[in-house]
KETORPA-198866 format. One line per 3 residues: their letters; for each residue x, y, z of N, C-alpha, C, CB. Coordinates in Angstrom, 2 decimals, decimal comma. Glycine has a CB too. Layout:
REM residues N
A> X:Y:Z:X:Y:Z:X:Y:Z:X:Y:Z; ...
END
This chain:
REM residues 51
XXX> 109,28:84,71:97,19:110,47:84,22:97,85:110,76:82,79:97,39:110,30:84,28:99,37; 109,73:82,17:97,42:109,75:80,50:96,97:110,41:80,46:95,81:108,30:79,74:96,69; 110,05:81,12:94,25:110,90:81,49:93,12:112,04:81,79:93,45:110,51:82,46:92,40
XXX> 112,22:82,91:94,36:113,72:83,12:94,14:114,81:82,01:94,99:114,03:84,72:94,67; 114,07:81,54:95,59:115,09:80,24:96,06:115,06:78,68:95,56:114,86:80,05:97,55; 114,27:79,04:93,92:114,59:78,02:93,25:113,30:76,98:92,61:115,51:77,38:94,17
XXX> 112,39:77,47:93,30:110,88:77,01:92,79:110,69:77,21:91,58:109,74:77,65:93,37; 109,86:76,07:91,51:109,48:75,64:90,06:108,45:76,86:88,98:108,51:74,11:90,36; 109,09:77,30:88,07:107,87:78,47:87,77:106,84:77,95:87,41:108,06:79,49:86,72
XXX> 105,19:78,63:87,14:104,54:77,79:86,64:104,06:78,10:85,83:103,94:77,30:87,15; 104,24:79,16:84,98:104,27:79,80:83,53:105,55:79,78:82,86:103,85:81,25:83,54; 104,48:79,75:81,77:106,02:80,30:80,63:105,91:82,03:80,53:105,84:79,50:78,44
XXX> 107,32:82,76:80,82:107,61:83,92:80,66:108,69:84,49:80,44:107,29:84,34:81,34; 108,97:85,93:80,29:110,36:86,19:79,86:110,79:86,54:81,09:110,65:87,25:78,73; 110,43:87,18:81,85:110,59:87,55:83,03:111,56:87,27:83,64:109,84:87,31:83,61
XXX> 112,57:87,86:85,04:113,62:87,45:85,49:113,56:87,84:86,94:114,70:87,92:84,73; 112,89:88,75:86,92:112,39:89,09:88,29:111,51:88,31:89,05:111,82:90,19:88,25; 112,13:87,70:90,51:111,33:86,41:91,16:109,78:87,31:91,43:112,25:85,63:92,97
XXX> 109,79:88,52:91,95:108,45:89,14:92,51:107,34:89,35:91,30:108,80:90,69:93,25; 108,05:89,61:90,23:107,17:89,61:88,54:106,41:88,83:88,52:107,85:89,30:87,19; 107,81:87,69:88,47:106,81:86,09:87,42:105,94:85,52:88,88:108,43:84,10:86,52
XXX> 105,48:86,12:89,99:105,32:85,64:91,02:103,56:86,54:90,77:106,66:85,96:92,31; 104,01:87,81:90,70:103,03:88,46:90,20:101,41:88,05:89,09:103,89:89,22:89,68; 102,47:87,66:87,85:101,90:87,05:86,62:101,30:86,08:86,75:102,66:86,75:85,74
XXX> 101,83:85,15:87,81:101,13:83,80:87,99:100,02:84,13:88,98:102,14:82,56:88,58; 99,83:84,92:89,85:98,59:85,33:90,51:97,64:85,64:89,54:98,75:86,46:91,40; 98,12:86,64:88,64:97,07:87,32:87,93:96,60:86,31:86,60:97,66:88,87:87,43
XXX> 97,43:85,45:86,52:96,94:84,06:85,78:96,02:83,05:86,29:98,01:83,26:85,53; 95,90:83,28:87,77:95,61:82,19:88,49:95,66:80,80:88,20:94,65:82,35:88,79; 96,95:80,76:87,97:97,86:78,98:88,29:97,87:79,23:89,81:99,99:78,63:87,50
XXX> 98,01:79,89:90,97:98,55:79,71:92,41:97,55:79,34:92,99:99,15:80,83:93,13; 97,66:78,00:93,23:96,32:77,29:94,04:96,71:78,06:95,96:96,52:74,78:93,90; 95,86:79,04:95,77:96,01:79,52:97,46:94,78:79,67:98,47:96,63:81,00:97,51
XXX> 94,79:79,68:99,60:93,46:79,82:100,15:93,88:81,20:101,31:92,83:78,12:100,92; 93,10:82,38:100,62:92,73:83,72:101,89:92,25:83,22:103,47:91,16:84,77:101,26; 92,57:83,25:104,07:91,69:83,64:105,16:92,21:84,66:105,74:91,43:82,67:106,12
XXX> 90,68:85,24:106,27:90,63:86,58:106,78:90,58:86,69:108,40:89,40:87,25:106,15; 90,68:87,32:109,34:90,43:87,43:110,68:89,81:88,59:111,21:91,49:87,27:111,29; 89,64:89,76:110,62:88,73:90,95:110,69:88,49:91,13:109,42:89,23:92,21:111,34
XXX> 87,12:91,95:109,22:86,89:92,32:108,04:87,57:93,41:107,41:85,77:92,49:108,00; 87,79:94,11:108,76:88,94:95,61:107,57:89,97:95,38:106,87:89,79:96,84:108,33; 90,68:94,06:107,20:91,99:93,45:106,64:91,62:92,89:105,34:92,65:92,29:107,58
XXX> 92,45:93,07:104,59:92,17:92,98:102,84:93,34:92,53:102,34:91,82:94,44:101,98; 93,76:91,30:102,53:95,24:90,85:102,22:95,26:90,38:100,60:95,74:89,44:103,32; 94,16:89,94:99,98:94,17:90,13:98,72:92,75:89,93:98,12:95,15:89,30:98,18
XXX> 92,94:91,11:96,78:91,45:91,79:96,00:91,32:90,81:95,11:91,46:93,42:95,14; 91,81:89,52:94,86:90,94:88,59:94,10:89,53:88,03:94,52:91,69:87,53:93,93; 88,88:88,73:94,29:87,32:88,02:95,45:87,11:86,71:94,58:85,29:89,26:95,47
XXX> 87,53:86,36:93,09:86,62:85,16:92,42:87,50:83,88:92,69:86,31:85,36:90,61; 88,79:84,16:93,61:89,33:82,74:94,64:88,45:82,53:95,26:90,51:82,77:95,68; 87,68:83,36:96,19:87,35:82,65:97,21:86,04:81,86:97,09:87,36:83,48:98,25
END
């Protein structure tokens, strides 16, 4: 959402789609983010080598 309302990208890509290049940069890990969890069954994201 932040991309599509004008945020700064933080790769270079061809991409045009805000949810893509939003995508790419996760799986690049440029997105400095921090998980927290509140039950263990909840799995909001499978990067385990962030945490």
């Amino acid at each position: 959402m932040q991309i599509a309302l004008g945020a700064p990208v933080l790769i270079e890509t061809d991409k045009t789609n805000p949810l893509e290049i939003a995508k790419e940069e996760f799986e690049r890990g440029v997105i400095p983010i921090t998980v927290r969890r509140r039950r263990e069954s909840f799995v909001w994201l499978e990067r385990y080598d962030m945490f």
